[in-house]
C-alpha positions as CSV (number, residue, x, y, z in Angstrom):
1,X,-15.3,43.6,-19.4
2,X,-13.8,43.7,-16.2
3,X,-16.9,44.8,-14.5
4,X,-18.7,41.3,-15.8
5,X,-16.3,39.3,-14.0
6,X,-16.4,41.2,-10.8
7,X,-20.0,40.5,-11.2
8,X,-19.7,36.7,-12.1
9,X,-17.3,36.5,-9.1
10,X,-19.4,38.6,-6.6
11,X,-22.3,35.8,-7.7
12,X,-20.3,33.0,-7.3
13,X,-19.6,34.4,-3.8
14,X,-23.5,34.9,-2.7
15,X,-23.9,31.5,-3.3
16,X,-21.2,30.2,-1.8
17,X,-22.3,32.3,1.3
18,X,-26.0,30.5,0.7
19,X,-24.4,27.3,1.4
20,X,-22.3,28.3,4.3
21,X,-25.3,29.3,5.8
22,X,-28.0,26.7,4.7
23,X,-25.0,23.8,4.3
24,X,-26.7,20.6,5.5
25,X,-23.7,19.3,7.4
26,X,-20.2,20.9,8.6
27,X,-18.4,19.5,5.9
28,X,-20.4,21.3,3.2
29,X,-19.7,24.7,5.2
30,X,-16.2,24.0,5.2
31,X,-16.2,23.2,1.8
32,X,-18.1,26.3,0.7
33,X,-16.2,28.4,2.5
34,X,-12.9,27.5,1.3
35,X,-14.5,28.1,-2.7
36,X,-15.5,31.6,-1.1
37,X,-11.8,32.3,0.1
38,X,-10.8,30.7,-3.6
39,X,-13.1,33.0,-5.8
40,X,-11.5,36.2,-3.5
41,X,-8.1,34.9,-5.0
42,X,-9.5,35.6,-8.4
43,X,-10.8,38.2,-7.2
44,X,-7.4,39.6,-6.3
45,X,-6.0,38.3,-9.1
46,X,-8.0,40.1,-11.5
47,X,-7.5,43.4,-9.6
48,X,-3.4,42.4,-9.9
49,X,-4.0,42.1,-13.6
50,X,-6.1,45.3,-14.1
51,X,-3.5,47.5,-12.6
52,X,-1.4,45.9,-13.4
53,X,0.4,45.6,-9.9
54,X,2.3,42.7,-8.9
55,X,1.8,43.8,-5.4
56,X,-1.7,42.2,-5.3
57,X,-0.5,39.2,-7.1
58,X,1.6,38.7,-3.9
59,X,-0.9,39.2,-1.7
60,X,-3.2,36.5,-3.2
61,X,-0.2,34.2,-3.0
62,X,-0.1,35.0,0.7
63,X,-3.7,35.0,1.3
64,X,-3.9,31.5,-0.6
65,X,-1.6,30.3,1.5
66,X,-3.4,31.4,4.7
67,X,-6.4,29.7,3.3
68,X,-5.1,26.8,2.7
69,X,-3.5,26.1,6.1
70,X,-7.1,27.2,7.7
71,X,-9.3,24.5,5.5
72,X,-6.5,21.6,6.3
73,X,-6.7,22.8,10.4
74,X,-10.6,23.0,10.5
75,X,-10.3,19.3,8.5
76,X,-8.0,18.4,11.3
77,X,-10.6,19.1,13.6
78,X,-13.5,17.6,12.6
79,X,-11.7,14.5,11.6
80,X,-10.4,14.0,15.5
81,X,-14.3,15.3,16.6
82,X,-15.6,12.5,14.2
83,X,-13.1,10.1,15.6
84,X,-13.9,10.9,19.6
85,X,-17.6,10.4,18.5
86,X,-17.1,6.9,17.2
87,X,-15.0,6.1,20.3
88,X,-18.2,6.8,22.5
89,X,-20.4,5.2,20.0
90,X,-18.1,2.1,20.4
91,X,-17.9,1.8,24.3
């Protein structure tokens, strides 16, 4: 059983990784890779819950955390890059 979600999850991945590649515009590569860095959570979290390890629980907490501070500072970024843009556009 556990194999089939490590499978599902590994799928979900490739796809992602399709769309961080092919993504149309930044956004959507931000976005996809911030489901990426989500489905390795599961990922770890499923690997917590088959050996039953709260060690690796912990360490998806952590690494969620990380995540999460990444995704808002590249948002950050492209929001003040999108702003400087409209400023030349506007002078």
């Amino acid at each position: 059983m556990l194999e089939y979600v490590l499978i599902l999850l590994g799928i979900a991945i490739c796809v992602c990784a399709a769309r961080v590649i092919k993504g149309p515009s930044t956004p959507d590569r931000v976005l996809a890779a911030d489901t990426i860095n989500s489905v390795i959570i599961a990922v770890i979290v499923v690997f917590a819950a088959y050996f039953s390890n709260q060690m690796f629980a912990d360490v998806a907490i952590v690494y969620a955390m990380i995540s999460f501070l990444s995704t808002i500072a590249i948002s950050k970024y492209l929001m003040e890059k999108r702003d400087e843009n409209a400023i030349k556009v506007k002078k």
